[in-house]
N, C-alpha and C positions, 0 to 999 in steps of 0.2 A: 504493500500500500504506500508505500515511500520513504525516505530515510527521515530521521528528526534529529537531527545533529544541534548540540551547544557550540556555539564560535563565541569567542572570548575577541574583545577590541585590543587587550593587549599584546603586545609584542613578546614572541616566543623568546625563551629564554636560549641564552647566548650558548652556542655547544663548546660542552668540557673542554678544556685547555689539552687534558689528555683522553685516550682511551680508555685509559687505566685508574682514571677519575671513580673513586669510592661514590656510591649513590647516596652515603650518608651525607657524604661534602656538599653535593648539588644543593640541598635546603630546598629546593623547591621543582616538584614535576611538574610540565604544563601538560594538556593533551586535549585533544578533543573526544568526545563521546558521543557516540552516533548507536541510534535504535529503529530498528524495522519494525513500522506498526505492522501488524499481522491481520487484526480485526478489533472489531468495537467490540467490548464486554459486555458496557452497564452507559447509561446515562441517566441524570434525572438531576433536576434542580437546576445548577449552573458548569457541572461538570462533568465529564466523560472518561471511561478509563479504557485502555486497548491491551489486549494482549499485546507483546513488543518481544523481538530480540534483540539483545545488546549485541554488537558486534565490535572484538577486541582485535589485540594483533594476531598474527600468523592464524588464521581463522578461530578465532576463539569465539563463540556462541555463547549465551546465556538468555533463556526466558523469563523476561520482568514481563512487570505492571505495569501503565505507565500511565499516572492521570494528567487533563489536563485541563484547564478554565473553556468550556463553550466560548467560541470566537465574541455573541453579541455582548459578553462579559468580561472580556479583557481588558475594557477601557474603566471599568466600576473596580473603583480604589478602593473601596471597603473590602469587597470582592478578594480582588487580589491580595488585599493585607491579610485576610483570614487564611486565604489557600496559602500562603507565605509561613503564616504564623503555625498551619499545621505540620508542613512540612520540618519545622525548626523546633515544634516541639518532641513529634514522635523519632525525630533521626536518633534522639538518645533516649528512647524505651528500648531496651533490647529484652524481651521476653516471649518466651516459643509459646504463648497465644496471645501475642501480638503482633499484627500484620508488620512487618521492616519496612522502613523506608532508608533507599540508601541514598538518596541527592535530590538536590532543587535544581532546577536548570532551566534556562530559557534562551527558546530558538525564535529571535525574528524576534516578535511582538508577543508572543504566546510563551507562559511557565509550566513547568511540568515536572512532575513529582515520578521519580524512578523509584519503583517498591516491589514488592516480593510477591512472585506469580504465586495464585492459590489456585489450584487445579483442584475443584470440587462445586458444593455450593452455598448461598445463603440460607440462614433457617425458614427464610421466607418462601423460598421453592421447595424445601426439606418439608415446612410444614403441607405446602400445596399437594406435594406427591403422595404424603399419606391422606388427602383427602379422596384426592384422583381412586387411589384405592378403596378408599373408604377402610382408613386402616388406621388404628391406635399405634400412638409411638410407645415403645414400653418405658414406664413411670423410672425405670432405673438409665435408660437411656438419657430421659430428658432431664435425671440430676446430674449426671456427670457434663452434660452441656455444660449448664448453668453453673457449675462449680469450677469449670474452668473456665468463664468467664471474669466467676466471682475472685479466680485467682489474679488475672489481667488485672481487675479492674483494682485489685488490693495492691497489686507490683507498682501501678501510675496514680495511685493517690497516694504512694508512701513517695514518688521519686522529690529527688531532691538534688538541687544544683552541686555544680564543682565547688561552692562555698560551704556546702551541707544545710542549705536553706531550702526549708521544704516548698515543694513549688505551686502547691495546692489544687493540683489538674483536677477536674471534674467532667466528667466524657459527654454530659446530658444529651448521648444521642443511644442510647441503647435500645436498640430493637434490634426483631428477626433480620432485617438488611442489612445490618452491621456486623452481625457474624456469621464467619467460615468455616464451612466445617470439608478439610479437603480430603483427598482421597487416600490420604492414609492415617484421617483416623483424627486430625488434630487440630481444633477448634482453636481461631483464630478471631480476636477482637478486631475491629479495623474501623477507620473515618471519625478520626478527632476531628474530624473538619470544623464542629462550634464547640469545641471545648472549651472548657477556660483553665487559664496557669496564669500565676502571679507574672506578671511582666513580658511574659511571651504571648498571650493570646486574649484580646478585646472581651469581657465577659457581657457589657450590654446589661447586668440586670437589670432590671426594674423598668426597662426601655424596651425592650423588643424579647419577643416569644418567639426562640429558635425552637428545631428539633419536631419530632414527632406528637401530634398530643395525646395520640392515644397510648403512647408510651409513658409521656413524664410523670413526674413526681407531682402529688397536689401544692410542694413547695412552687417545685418549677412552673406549671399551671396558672401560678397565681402572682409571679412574677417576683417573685421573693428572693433571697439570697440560697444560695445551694451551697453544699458540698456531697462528699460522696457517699453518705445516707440516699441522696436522692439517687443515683444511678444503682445505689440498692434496690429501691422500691421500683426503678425500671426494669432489674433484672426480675424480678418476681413478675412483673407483668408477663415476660417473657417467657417466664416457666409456668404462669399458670396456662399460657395460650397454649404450649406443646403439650401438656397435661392435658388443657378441655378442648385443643383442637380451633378454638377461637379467641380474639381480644376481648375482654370482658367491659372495654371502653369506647370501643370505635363506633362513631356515628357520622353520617355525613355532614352534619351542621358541626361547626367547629367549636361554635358554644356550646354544643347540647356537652361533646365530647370531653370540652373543660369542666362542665358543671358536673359529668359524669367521673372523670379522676378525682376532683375535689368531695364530692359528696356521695355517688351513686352507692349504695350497699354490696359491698360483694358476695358474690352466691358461694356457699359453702364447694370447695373443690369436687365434692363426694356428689355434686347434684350430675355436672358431667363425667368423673371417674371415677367410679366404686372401686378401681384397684388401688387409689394415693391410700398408703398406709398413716395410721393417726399420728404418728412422727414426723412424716413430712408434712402432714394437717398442718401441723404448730410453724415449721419450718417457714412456709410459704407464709401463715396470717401475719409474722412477726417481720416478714420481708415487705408484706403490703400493711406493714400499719402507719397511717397517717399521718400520727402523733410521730416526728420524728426521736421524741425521746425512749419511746417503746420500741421502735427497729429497729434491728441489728447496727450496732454503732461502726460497726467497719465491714466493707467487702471482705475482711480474712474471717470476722469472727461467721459469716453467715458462710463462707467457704469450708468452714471445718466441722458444721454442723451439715451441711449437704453432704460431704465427705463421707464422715462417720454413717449417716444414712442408707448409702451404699453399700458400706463397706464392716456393717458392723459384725456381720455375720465373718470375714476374715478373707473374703473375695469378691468384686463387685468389678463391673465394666473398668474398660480401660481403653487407652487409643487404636489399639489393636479389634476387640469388640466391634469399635464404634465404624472402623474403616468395614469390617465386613459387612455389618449392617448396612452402611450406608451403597456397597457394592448390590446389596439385594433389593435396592431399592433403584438405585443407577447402572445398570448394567456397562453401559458406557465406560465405568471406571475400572470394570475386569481386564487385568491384562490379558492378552492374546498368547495363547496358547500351544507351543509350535504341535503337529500332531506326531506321533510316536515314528522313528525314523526319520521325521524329515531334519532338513541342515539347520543347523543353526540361522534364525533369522525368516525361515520363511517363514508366510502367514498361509494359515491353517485355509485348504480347499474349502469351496462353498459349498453347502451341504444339500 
């Protein structure tokens, strides 16, 4: 689909005096980096993301991600300071359920964020395809999601700067869109895109209602101050949807939807799943309680109460579990299988 190369205005750096010039001496690499978009993933809102390959020296390949701002939204400076501000916060999360980003770059007039290919899909298709089936996701499957989300989300509200000042991220985008679960097994957070952190990223309260609303917090809802209590109470949204198969807030009117996170009563889990055992019962009201001094005070402590859940009996799902399942559900994701005799590399005759 074309190349997407960064060009730097600076002038390349002067070549080593010797051959034999140490690469520690140099202090500085220049280089350009160039990615073949492949195909469009995902778009929606004011951004788009393509599969891409990176192409290095002596043919070196590699499958990124590659977002980048919709053309009619490159010139909206807010716009671009937030996609700026994501990209500079998540480049230092380094956590295996959290999507990577490894560079900001801009080609021409247009910015774009180099990040880590997820070959699978969002819980959003996850949940669509057990409907397609007309199929329950199993109650232990859909803890171990949610508890390795709740681990992410515990890794980026503890991070903290090169100074050791906490940086106070809070994701408020948590929904089924935002996470990945890829093909082998391992549930990935991803799109700070409106987060907020102390001095890295715009937070807007009290001014403007980012995010999902059939996701948020009745804090966030109402325009209030957040922290990550609230992306608690998103993750429970979350896990009660793959538990009863539905959001228990979405409405097409966008008021009804707020007045429904703020006040609507929630249905006991057991009216849509008589398998949630009375453990997780507790687990889930204490994730959806309102009252933020009754929720779960931190993403770890409701991570190790999901945990234990699973796991109390002394074996419970794990990434491995989860890739098969997810293979019985996506056929697509099964490797290809040479047939008995053939060479290495061939693909199995059609049957």
């Amino acid at each position: 689909m074309g190349l997407f190369k960064r060009e730097s205005n600076e002038k390349p750096a002067a070549a080593p005096a010797s051959a034999s010039q140490r690469l520690e001496d140099m202090k500085l690499i220049e280089d350009k980096n160039t990615f073949r978009l492949v195909k469009k993933l995902a778009e929606g809102g004011m951004g788009a993301v393509y599969e891409a390959t990176q192409l290095g020296a002596d043919g070196f390949e590699k499958r990124m991600a590659v977002k980048t701002i919709i053309e009619d939204f490159t010139t909206n400076q807010e716009f671009v300071d937030m996609f700026i501000g994501e990209a500079k916060l998540v480049a230092d999360l380094i956590h295996q359920h959290i999507v990577q980003i490894y560079q900001l770059g801009k080609y021409q007039n247009h910015y774009y964020i180099a990040m880590e290919y997820i070959h699978g899909v969002n819980l959003e298709e996850f949940i669509e395809r057990h409907q397609q089936f007309k199929k329950r996701i199993p109650a232990e499957i859909c803890v171990y999601i949610a508890s390795r989300v709740a681990r992410a989300l515990e890794y980026a509200h503890g991070k903290r700067n090169k100074f050791g000042e906490l940086l106070g991220i809070v994701h408020r985008d948590v929904s089924p869109k935002n996470v990945m679960i890829d093909s082998e097994g391992f549930v990935k957070l991803t799109d700070f895109g409106i987060a907020k952190a102390r001095n890295i990223m715009k937070d807007k309260e009290g001014d403007v209602l980012m995010g999902k609303v059939q996701y948020m917090s009745p804090e966030q809802a109402q325009f209030e101050h957040t922290d990550g209590r609230s992306d608690v109470f998103s993750l429970g949204v979350v896990l009660y949807e793959l538990l009863a198969g539905e959001n228990i807030f979405a409405d097409d009117d966008t008021l009804v939807c707020i007045n429904n996170v703020v006040k609507k009563p929630i249905p006991p889990i057991k009216e849509y799943n008589e398998h949630v055992d009375d453990n997780l019962v507790g687990i889930l009201q204490k994730m959806l309680e309102r009252d933020r001094s009754k929720r779960y005070q931190s993403a770890g402590e409701c991570a190790e109460d999901l945990e234990k859940n699973i796991y109390s009996s002394g074996y419970g799902p794990t990434f491995s579990t989860l890739a098969e399942y997810l293979k019985s559900l996506f056929p697509k994701f099964k490797q290809v299988k040479a047939e008995p005799g053939a060479a290495p590399g061939t693909i199995p005759a059609a049957k």
